[in-house]
Steps between C-alpha positions, in 0.01 A plus 500: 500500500136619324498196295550347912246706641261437206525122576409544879270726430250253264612230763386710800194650290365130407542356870331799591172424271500159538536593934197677422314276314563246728385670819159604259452119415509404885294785660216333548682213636727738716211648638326174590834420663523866689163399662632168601734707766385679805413901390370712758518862441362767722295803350735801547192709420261347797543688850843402662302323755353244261874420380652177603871449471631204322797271659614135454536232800879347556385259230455749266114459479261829433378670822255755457519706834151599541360926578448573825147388612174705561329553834324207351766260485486585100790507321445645137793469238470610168684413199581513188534119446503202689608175377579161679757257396582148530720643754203639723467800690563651896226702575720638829247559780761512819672770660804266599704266285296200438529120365340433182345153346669663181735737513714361838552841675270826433673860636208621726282778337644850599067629391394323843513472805484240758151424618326729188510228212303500211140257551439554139747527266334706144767467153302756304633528080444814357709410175374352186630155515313187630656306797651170451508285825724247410661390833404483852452875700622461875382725797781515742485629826132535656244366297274705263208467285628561128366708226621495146307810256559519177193640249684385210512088614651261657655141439570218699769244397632351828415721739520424861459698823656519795379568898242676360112456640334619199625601126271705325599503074265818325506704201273767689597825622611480892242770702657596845312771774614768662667311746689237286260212498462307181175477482382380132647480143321659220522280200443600174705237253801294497498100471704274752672215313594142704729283262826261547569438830183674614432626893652348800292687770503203705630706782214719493198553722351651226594613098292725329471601128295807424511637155303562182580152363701188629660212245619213714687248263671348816461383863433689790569370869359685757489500855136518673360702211496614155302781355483676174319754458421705122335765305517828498415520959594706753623233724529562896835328623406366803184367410525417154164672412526578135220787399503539116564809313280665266556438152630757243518440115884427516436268752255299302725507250830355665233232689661141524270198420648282743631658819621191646639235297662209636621262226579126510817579604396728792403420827385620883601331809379652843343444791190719354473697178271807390537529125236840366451705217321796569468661124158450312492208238857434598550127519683284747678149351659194673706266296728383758467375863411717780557342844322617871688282713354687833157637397309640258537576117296748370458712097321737481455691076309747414512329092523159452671255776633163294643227722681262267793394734467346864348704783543355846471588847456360839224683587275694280483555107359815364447616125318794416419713217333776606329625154633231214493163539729174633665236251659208707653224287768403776563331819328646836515379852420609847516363845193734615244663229509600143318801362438584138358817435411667199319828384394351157649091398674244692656226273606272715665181329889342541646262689312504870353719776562395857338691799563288841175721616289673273541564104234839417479572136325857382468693188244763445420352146669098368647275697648201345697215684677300181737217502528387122813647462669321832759293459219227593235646349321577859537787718543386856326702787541414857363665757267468834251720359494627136219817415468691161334783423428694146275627272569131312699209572678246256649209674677246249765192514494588887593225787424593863691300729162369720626575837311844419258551796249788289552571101257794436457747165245729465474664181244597253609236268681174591663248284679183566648273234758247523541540851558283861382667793467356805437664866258421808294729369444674167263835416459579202264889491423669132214709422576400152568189325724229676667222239660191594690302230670180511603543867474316812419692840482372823422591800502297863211713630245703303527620180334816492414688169277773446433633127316677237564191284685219481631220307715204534666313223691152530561591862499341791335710834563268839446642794289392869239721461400733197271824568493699162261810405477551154290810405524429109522153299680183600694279268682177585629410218663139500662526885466301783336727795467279821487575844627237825181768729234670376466693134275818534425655139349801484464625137292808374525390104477205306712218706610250174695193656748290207639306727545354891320726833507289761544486860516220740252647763261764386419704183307810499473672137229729398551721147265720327528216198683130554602336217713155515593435209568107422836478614375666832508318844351663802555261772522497900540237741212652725208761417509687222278788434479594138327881410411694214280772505424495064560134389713195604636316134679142573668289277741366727484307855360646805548295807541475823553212782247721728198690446438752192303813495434668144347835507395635195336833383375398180571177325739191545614349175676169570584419126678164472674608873455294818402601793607226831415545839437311828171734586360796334307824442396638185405878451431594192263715204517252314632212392681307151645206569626223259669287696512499919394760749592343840614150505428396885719211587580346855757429717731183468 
């Protein structure tokens, strides 16, 4: 019998180790899998009256039978943990046995009664475990807005909701008054995580995410609007108003970089959607595609704002960085305006910007518009007007689509290389230096530039009419300037012409100094009246079909140049000429 017993014994003993180390191998997989099931559990230690009891439906489905409501129409549960399964959960708001999109037949609530539903509907964790959302959460009886609170996160891998107006998803701290209104969250941390299956709110009037910081590696579909909402806010429920909180030294230590990050994989679809980050130098980034079927898309960051997936909406676009700057490198459309805003750089490059109304571009210091690394080496803009402003402006390997009725930057600094742009009209404002390089711009109507001092390289400038104030020196450098109206020319430096100014009316130049240079053509089709208030140097041609006026302060040197002209005035100091002054021919 012992030698029996001794036998069982080891047997039992080894089962019972290897038992054990089985179940220690699989915990973390058993626990993954304990999440993938329904878990609500009330918090025993939270008033009675913030209890909900916990039922199934007659097809065995969770039902969480919600407190009793405020005067308010709140009702606040608290719990321990709260987990939804592929299985989804009854959030039981009828007094009387109900039908149920998911659980057939729901007991009615024994907390309420008839006629004093819940209107908002508050799942408040006070445990230490995130929430998994996992399945779809179904309001039965009368519907009610639905809150889900949990300061330690909360994930989204096929979520849905049910007759439900509005969800609300926060890691903040539910505030309620005196009288059982929920009037704000206080958030301090906690990140909300989209992924899998992502967010069916389709349902929805409206889904909200408010919380410190929001991954979103999946889709959302939303009803009329999406909103998130982060940083460390105070955020008013009804409104949405987020007012920051102060910062403390753990804060800045536990500080995300990026408070909303959708990846390539992650997504927005909604009639409109509100995406902010309220923290300083916290940055907002868009891999993915966000959708406003119904309105308007608007970011808002306090740090850096990068666009490097497809923004769209059917009315109007807006990106802002309130103190860093904006990095787009994607797609962006909009059926009314687009508005770029920066508090220091806008880097504006990728595939296209569309505006069906008007594209306005501001940063408070650089604003660049590049296309080289487009998949066709241009960035498209389209828009019916198109106006920059910044401290300097760098426009390269851009293509404007022409049906542009006004392109306008003002800047300090402005310069153009490698660029199309075409509109009705063009203005071009810098106190500083404006630079165009190997680029053609066109413009139906006038062409309007005003300067401290300019240059043109291997360009091309067409426009009707051209009326340009240049306060420092001019440089055309090798381009073709020419006008169908008049070209006015007003510069306060040294004008140097290298290649074609012409216009096929009238031309009306004066300079402190005019110098052009033998590969220089001045030419117009009518008058032309030629002014410098130091010298006029030509080695080129000056002509025109109609009469020519030259006004100069001190001397005209006409070395090896030629100077044609129907008619003719000469004012001058003085005079060096070794080839032709005025060559008076007559009409055919």
């Amino acid at each position: 019998m012992n030698l029996v017993y001794r036998s069982l014994r080891r047997k039992l003993d080894f089962l019972l180790v290897l038992t054990l180390s089985t179940i220690l191998l699989l915990q973390p997989v058993l626990g993954s899998m304990a999440y993938a099931q329904t878990v609500i559990v009330p918090d025993v230690g939270a008033p009675a009256g913030n209890q909900p009891n916990v039922a199934e439906s007659l097809n065995h489905t969770p039902v969480e039978n919600i407190a009793t409501p405020s005067s308010a129409g709140v009702s606040h549960n608290q719990l321990t943990d709260l987990q939804v399964g592929s299985e989804g959960l009854i959030v039981n708001n009828s007094a009387s046995t109900a039908n149920s999109a998911l659980g057939s037949i729901v007991q009615g609530n024994a907390n309420l009664a008839s006629g004093h539903e819940a209107t908002i509907i508050l799942n408040e964790v006070t445990g230490t475990n995130t929430t998994g959302l996992n399945g779809p959460t179904e309001i039965v009886g009368k519907t009610a807005e639905y809150v889900v609170a949990n300061p330690n996160g909360i994930s989204c891998n096929g979520c849905g909701f049910i007759n439900t107006p509005k969800v609300t998803l926060t890691t903040g701290t539910p505030q309620l008054d005196s009288s059982g209104h929920l009037t704000s969250f206080h958030v301090d941390k906690g990140t909300i995580l989209i992924e899998g299956s992502g967010v069916d709110a389709s349902q929805t009037d409206s889904f909200d995410i408010i919380s410190r910081a929001t991954q979103i590696h999946a889709a959302i579909y939303g009803g009329n609007t999406v909103r998130v909402t982060t940083g460390r806010n105070q955020v008013h429920y009804q409104t949405g108003v987020a007012t920051p909180l102060a910062a403390t030294p753990e804060s800045e230590a536990s500080k995300p970089t990026i408070a909303i990050d959708t990846s390539a994989l992650g997504g927005m679809y909604a009639g409109k959607i509100y995406l902010k980050s309220t923290e300083a130098g916290v940055g907002v980034n868009n891999g993915g595609i966000l959708q406003a079927s119904n309105g308007n898309l608007e970011i808002t960051a306090d740090g850096e704002l990068v666009q490097a997936g497809t923004a769209s909406a059917t009315a109007d676009v807006k990106l802002t960085s309130t103190a860093s700057k904006v990095t787009h490198t994607g797609r962006t459309s909009a059926g009314g305006s687009v508005t770029v805003n920066a508090q220091s750089d806008a880097a504006l490059g990728g595939q296209y910007i569309y505006a069906g109304d008007q594209l306005t571009l501001t940063a408070g210091n650089q604003l660049t518009l590049d296309g080289s690394n487009a998949d066709s080496g241009f960035a498209f803009v389209k828009a019916n007007t198109i106006t920059g402003n910044a401290d300097s402006i760098r426009l390269t390997h851009l293509l404007s689509s022409g049906t542009e009725d006004v392109i306008s930057m003002t800047a300090a600094s402005l310069d153009i290389s490698d660029s199309e742009i075409l509109a009705n009209s063009v203005v071009f404002i810098s106190t500083g230096a404006t630079t165009i390089t190997t680029s053609q711009i066109v413009a139906n109507d006038e062409l309007s530039l005003t300067n401290g001092s300019f240059s043109a390289t291997n360009s091309t400038l067409l426009a009707n009419t051209l009326l340009q104030n240049v306060s420092g020196n001019w440089l055309n450098d090798t381009s073709i300037i020419s006008m169908l109206g008049d070209l006015s020319l007003t510069v306060g430096g040294t004008l140097t012409n290298q290649g074609e100014l012409s216009s096929a009316t009238h031309i009306d130049i004066s300079a402190l100094d005019l110098n052009n240079t033998a590969t220089g053509v001045i030419a117009s089709n009518d008058d032309a009246l030629l002014g410098a208030t130091h010298d006029l140097t030509n080695q080129g041609v000056l002509y025109t079909h109609g009469n020519m006026n030259i006004e100069v302060g001190n001397h005209l040197l006409n070395d090896q140049g030629y100077i044609l002209a129907e008619t003719g005035t000469l004012w001058m100091g003085g005079l060096n000429n070794t080839r032709m002054v005025l060559l008076e021919t007559k009409a055919a």
